[in-house]
C-alpha positions as CSV (number, residue, x, y, z in Angstrom):
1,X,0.0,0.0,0.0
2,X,1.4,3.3,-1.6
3,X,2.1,6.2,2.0
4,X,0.4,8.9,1.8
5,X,2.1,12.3,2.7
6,X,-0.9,14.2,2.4
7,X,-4.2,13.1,1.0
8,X,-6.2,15.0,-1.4
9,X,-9.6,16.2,0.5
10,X,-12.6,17.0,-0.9
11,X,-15.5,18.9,0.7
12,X,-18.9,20.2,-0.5
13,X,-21.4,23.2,1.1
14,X,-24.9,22.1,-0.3
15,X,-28.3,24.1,-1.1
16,X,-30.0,21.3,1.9
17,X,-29.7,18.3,3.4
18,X,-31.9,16.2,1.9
19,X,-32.5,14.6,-1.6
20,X,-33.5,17.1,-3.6
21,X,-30.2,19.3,-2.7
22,X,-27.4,20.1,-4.5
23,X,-23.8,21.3,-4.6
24,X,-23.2,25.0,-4.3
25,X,-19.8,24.8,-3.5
26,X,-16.8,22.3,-3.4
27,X,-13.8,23.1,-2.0
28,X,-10.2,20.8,-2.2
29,X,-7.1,20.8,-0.1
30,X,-4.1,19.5,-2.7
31,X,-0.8,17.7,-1.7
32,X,1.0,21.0,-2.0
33,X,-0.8,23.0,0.3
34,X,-2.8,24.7,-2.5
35,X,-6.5,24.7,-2.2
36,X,-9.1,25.1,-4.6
37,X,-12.4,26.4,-3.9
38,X,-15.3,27.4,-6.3
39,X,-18.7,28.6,-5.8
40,X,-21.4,26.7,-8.2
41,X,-24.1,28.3,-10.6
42,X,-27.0,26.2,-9.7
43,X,-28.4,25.0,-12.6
44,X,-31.6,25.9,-13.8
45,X,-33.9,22.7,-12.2
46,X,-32.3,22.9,-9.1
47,X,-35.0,25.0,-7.3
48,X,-34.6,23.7,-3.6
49,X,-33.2,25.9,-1.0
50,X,-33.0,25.4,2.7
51,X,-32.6,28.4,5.3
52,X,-31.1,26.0,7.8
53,X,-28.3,24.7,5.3
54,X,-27.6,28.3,4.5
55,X,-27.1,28.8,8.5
56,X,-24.2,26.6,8.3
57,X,-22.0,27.7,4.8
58,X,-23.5,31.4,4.9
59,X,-23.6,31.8,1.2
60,X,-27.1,33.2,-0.2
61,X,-28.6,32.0,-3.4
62,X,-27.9,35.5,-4.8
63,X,-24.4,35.2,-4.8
64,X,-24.0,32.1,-6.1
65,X,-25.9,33.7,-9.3
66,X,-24.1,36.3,-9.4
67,X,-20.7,34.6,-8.6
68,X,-21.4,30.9,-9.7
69,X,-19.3,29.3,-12.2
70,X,-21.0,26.9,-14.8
71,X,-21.5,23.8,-13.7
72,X,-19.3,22.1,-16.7
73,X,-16.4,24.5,-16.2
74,X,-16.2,23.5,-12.5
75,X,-16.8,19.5,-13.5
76,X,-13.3,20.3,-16.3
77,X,-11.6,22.0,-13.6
78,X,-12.3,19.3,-11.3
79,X,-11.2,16.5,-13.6
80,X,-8.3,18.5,-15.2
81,X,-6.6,18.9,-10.9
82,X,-7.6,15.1,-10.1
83,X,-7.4,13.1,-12.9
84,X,-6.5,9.5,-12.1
85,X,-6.7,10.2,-8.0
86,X,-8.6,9.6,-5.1
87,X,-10.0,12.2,-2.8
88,X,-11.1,11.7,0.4
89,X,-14.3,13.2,2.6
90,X,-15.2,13.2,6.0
91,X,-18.9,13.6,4.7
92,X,-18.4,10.3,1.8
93,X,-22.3,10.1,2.3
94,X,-23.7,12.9,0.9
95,X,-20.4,14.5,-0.7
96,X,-20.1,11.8,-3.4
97,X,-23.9,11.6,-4.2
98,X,-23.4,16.0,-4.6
99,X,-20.2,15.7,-6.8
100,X,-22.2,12.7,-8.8
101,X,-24.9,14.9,-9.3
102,X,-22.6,17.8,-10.7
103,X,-21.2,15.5,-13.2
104,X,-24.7,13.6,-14.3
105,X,-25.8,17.4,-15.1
106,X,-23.2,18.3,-16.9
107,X,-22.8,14.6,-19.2
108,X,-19.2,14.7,-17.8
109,X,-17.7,11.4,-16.2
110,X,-15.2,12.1,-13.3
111,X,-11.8,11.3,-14.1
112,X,-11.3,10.6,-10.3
113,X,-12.6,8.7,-7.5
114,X,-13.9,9.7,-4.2
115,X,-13.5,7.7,-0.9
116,X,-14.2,7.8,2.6
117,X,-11.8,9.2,4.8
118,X,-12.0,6.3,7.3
119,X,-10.5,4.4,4.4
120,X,-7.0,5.7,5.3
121,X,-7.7,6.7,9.1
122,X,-6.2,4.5,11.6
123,X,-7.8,3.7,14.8
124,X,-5.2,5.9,16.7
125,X,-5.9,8.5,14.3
126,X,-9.5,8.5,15.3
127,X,-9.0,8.1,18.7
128,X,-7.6,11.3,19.1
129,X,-9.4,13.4,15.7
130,X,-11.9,15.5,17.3
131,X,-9.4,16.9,19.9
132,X,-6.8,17.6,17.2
133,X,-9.3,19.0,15.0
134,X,-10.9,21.5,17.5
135,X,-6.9,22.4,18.4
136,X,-6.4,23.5,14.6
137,X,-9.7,25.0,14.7
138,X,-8.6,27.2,17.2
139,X,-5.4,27.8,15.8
140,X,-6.4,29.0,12.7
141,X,-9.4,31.2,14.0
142,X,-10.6,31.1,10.6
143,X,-13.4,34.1,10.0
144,X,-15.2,32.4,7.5
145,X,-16.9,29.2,6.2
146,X,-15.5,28.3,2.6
147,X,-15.3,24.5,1.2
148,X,-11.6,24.9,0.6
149,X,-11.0,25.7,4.6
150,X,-12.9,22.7,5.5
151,X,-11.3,20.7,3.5
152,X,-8.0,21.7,4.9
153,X,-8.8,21.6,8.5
154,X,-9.7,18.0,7.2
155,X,-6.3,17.3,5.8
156,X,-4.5,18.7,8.5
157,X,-5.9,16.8,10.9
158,X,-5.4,14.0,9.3
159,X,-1.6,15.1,9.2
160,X,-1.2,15.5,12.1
161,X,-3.4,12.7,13.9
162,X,-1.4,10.5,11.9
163,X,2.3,12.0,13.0
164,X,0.4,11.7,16.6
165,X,-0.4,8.4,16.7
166,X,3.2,7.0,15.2
C-alpha cells in the first residue's frame, strides 16, 4: 500500500440536506498545500433551497448567481486537478452523491474517484481526531466558512493525527 504524505480532501457546502439538494460549493485541499475552492451556478432545475443549510455555509442564493461558475467549467476544472486520484471526505455520504450529481448534469464522467476518509484513518488516528481537529480550529481562527477551509482543516488533521499516533 502506496504512503500517503498528504491526502487529497474534498469537501462540499450544499443548497439542503436532503435529496432534492445540490452542490453550491466544493472546495479541495491538494498535496501542496494549494487549495481550490469554487462557488457553483445552480443549474436551472435545481430550485430547492433550505434556510437552515444556508445557517451553516452562509452563502445566499444571490451570490452564487451572481458569482457561480458553470457547472461544466467546475466538473473540467475538477477533472483536469484530479485526474486518475482519489479524494477523500469526511462527509463520503452525501459529498459523493453531490459531486455525482454535478457531473450527471453536466454529461461529464469524473476522471477521479472519491472515498471515505476512514479508508485511510487508523484507529489511533480516530481516537484522538476531534481533539486535534478542535486544536487546529482554534489555531487558525478562521473568519469564514468556505469548502476549501474545511477541506484543509480536514487534511490537516489527518496530518497531524497521523504523526500523533506514530
Amino acid at each position: 500500500m502506496k504512503l500517503i504524505s498528504e491526502p487529497l480532501i474534498i469537501d462540499v457546502e450544499a443548497s439542503g440536506f436532503g435529496p432534492e439538494s445540490y452542490p453550491i460549493e466544493i472546495g479541495i485541499a491538494l498535496e501542496d498545500g494549494q487549495k481550490y475552492c469554487s462557488l457553483l451556478l445552480p443549474h436551472e432545475d435545481w430550485t430547492h433551497w433550505d434556510d437552515d443549510a444556508e445557517g451553516v455555509h452562509r452563502i445566499p442564493r444571490d451570490i452564487l448567481e451572481s458569482y457561480g461558475k458553470p457547472l461544466h467549467e467546475v466538473a473540467n476544472e475538477l477533472n483536469e486537478l484530479l485526474d486518475g486520484k482519489t479524494v477523500y471526505t469526511d462527509g463520503w455520504v452525501v459529498d459523493k452523491p453531490w459531486i455525482l450529481k454535478l457531473f450527471y448534469e453536466c454529461s461529464i464522467e469524473p476522471k477521479f474517484s472519491t472515498s471515505p476518509l476512514e479508508m485511510i484513518l487508523s484507529e489511533p488516528q480516530m481516537a484522538i481526531w476531534h481533539d486535534t481537529k478542535d486544536k487546529i480550529l482554534a489555531e487558525m481562527d478562521l473568519k469564514r466558512h468556505r469548502a476549501s477551509y474545511d477541506a484543509y482543516i480536514i487534511q490537516q488533521t489527518w496530518v497531524r493525527t497521523r504523526d500523533q499516533g506514530l
